[in-house]
N, C-alpha and C positions, 0 to 999 in steps of 0.2 A: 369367124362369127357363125357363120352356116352349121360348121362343124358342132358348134356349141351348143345350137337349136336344136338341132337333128340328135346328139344325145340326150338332150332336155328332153325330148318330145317321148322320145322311146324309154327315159327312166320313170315322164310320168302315166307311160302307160302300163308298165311292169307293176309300179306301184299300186294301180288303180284296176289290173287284173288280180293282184295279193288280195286287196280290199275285198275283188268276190269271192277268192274260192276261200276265203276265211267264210266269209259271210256265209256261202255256199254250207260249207263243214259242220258251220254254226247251224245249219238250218238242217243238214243232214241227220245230228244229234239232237235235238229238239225232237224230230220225228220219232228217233227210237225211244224218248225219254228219259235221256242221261241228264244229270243236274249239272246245275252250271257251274255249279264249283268244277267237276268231273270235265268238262267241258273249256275251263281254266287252264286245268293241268294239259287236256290232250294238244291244246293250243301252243302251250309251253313247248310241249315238248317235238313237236312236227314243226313246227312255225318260228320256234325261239322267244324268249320272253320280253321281250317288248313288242312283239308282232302286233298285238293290240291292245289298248287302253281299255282298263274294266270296265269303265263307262260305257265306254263302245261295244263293250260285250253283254253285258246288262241288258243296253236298251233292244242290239238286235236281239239277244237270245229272246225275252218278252212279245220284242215285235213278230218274231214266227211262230212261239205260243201260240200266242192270239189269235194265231190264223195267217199272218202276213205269208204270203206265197214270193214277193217279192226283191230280188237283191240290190234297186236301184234304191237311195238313197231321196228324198224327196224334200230332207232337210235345208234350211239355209242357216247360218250365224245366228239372225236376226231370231228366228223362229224355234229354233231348237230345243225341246223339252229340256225343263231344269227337272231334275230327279236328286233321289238322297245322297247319292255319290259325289254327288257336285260339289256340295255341303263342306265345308272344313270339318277336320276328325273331332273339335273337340263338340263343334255344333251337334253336330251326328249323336256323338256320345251321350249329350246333353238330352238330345229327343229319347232317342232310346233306353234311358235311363227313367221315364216315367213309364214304360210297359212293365205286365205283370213279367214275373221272371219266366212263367212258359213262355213269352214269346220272343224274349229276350234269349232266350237259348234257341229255338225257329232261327233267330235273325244271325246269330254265330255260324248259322250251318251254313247260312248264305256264299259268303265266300269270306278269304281270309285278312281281308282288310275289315270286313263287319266284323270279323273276329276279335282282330286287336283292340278294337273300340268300345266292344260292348263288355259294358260291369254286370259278371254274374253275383254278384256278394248279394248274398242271402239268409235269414235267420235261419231257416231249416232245410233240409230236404226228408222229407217222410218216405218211404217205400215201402207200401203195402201190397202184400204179395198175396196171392187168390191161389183158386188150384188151377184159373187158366188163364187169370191175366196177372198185370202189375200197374198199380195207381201210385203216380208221383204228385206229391204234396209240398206245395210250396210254402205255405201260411198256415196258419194254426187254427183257420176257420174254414181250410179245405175247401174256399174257392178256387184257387188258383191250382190247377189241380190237372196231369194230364195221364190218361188211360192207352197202357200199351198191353196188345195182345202177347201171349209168352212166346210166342215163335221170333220177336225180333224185338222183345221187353230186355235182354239181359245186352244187343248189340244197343242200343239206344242207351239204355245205361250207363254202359261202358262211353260211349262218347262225353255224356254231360260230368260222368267222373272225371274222365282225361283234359277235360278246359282245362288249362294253366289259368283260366281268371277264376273258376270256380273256388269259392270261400265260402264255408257253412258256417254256422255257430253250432248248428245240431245237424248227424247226420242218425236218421232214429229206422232199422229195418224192423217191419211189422208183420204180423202177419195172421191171417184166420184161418192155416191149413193146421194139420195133427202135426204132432211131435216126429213122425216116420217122415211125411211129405217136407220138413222144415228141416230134416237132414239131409234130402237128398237139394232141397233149395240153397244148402249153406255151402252143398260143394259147388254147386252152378257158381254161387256169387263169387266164391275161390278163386273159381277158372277165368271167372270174368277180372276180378281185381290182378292176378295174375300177369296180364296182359297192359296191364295200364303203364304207361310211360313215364306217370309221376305218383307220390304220395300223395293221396285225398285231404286237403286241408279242413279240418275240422275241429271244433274248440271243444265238442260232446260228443260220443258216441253213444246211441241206446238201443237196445233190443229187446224185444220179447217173445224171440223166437226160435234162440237157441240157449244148449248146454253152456257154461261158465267156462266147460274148457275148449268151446269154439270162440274164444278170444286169440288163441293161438291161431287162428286161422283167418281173423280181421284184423287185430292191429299191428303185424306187419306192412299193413299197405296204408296207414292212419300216420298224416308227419307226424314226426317229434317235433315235441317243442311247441307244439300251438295245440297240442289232443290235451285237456287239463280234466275230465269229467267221463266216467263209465258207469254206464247204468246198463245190468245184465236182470233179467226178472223173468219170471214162466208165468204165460197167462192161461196156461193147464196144468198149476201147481200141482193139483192131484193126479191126474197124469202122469206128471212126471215121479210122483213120490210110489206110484205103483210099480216100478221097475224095481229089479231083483239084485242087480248090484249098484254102490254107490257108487258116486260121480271123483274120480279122484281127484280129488281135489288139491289135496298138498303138492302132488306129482306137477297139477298144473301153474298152479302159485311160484312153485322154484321152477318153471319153464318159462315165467314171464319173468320174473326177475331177471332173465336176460335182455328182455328188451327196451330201450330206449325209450318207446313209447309208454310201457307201466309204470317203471321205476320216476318219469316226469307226473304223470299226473295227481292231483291234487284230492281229487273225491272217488271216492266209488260205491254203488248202490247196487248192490245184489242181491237177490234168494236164492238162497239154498235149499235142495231136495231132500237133505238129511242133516238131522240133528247134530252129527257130529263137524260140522264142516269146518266150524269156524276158529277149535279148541285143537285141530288137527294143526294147525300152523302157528309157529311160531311167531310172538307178536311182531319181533323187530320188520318181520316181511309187508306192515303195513307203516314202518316207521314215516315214509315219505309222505303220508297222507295228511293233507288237515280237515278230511269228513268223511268218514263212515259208516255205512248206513246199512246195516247187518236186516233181512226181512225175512230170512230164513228159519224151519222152527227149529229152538231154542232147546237144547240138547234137554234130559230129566235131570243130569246133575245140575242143581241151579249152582250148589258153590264153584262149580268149574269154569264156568262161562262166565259168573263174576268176577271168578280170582283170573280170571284171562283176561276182563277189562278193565280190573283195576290196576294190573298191568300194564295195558297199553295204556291207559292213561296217564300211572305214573310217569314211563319213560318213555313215551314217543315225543320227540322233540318238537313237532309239527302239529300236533292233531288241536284243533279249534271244538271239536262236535264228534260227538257219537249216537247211534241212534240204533236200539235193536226191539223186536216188536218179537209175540207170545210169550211174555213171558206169563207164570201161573200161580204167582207169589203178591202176598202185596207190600206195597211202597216200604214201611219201616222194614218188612224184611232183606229187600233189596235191599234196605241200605244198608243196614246191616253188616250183610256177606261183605260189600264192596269196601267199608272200614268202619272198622267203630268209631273212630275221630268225626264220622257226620254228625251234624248236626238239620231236624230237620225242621223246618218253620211253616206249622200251621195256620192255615186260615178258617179251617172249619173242618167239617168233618171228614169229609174227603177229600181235600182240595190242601197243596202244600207245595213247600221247595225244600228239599235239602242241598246243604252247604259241602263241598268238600273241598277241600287245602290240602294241595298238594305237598306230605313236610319236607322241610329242607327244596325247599322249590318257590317260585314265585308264579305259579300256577295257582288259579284256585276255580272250580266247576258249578254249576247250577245245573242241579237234578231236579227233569220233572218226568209228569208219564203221563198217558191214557190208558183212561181206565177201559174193563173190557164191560158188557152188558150190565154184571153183575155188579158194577160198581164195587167191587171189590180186589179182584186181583187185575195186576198192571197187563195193560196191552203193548203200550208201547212206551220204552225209555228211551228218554231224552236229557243226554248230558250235553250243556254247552259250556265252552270256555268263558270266562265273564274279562270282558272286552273283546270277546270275538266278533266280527262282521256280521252286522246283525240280517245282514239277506244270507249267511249258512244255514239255519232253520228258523224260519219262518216257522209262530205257531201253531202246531198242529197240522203242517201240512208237511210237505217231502221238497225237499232241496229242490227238486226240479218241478222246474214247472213247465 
């Protein structure tokens, strides 16, 4: 029995000098300002992982924060701070689940039990790039909204891409630097996607910051199978149309047709820099689409680019919408080109629909357009399929919104 005591006495004093030089360790890292995640792991790994309960770890790491100098304990059962850890995971979840999503990512970084818990699912992430910072955007009213300087804007990045809970609908990179500064930003973002552990889950992709054939350089890192929407556009159209050679284009078109990610998705909205872009490729390469939305100018042979959509209209088996803009022709002549079989149905003097029936097909289209200042020749045509979904174009406005 003595015997019994006497190593009782001495395991719980073993155990209750561990308690300090943890606590000690814990108070030693505080001081240099290692986070407590960091502070998790160094525990793990000197101590073993159950040396201490996160709880426990939490409350002292906080308590020497704050200033505590102290390793004695002054707790009782009775008295014991209740904190968010204490919380069942789904309670936890529950709370954290009404924060804007910036903080909601904050609270992931915490440690990795707030990790598992916390839902990043979100409409967007915006990335607008500067020439010295980077602004992440979470809502579409750019409250929610958090500002990283560029010395540590692409590691911070890289982490809220890497969540395995992150789920976007849109991931859109923006930007207000030149064409030169937005090339050398798309290798950064490269090096950075590069590095990532998993594919970026995202249902949209948009840019208006790079060349069409810097798609070969994002959606590799974009899953398949959940990326359904590409929207590529220059918001330094002319800019970019003062360059002295063209953007190859066809080159890049049979380079994505290797990958997974192009050949699944559903829509695509791009401008092109030169007139010829779109007559360069062959139509079957957009067969898998069912909306395309051409913004690029509109080559001078009008019969070309017609006879190239009345093509893809006849025989893409998928396409619901098309949608292409400069043109410098008006409406009965468009229609024209595209078949004599149209018919088109006036309502007045400028305003109309033409019918087209696809033969030998159970396809049939509604062509309309905007008109450009002159109210004369078309600015933008619009063909949709009649029983297509009618949120693919919306009138008068662009698939995306």
């Amino acid at each position: 029995m003595l015997d019994f005591l006497f190593c009782y006495f001495f395991l719980c004093k073993d155990t209750t000098d561990i308690e300090f030089v943890i606590r000690k360790f814990i108070r030693k890292n505080v001081k240099k300002g290692t986070s407590i995640e960091e502070v998790d792991k160094k525990i793990s790994e000197k101590f073993g992982e159950d040396a201490i309960a996160y709880q426990e770890l939490d409350y002292w790491y906080y308590q020497f924060y704050n200033g505590k100098r102290s390793l004695k304990d002054k707790r009782s059962p009775s008295n014991s701070p209740r904190e968010l850890l204490d919380l069942p995971n789904e309670m936890i979840a529950e709370i954290i689940s009404k924060l804007p999503i910036s903080q909601r990512l904050d609270l992931a970084k915490v440690s990795y039990r707030l990790q598992g818990v916390t839902d990043l699912r979100t409409e967007f992430m915006d990335v607008i790039i500067t020439d010295d910072s980077m602004k992440l955007c979470f809502e579409r009213t750019f409250v929610d909204s958090v500002f990283l300087p560029n010395n540590n804007a692409y590691q911070e990045l890289r982490k809220i891409l890497n969540n395995p809970k992150l789920k976007l609908d849109q991931l859109i990179f923006d930007a207000t630097t030149h064409m030169g500064t937005n090339e050398q930003q798309a290798r950064k973002i490269e090096r950075m996607l590069q590095t990532l552990d998993q594919k970026v889950h995202t249902t949209a992709f948009n840019t208006n910051m790079f060349h069409f054939k810097d798609l070969l350089i994002f959606l590799p890192f974009l899953k398949p199978g959940v990326l359904e929407v590409i929207k590529v556009y220059h918001s330094r159209l002319n800019e970019a149309e003062q360059l002295d050679e063209p953007e190859p284009f066809l080159q890049t078109i049979q380079k994505l047709q290797e990958l997974d990610q192009w050949n699944q998705i559903t829509c695509l909205d791009f401008s092109a820099k030169y007139p010829q872009t779109l007559v360069t490729c062959p139509v079957d390469y957009f067969f898998h689409l069912e909306v395309l939305w051409f913004q690029g100018p509109i080559c001078d042979k009008f019969d070309v680019i017609l006879s190239w959509i009345t093509e893809f209209l006849t025989k893409s088996p998928k396409v619901e919408a098309f949608v292409a803009r400069n043109f410098a022709l008006k409406f009965p002549e468009i229609c024209s080109l595209i078949s004599s079989e149209i018919v088109i149905k006036w309502t007045d003097e400028f305003a109309g629909r033409a019918i087209f029936k696809i033969p030998d097909a159970d396809k049939v289209f509604k062509i309309s357009r905007e008109w450009h200042d002159d109210r004369r020749n078309v600015a933008e045509l619009v063909v949709e399929k009649v029983g297509a979904p009618s949120h693919l174009i919306p009138a008068g406005q662009s698939i995306f919104v």
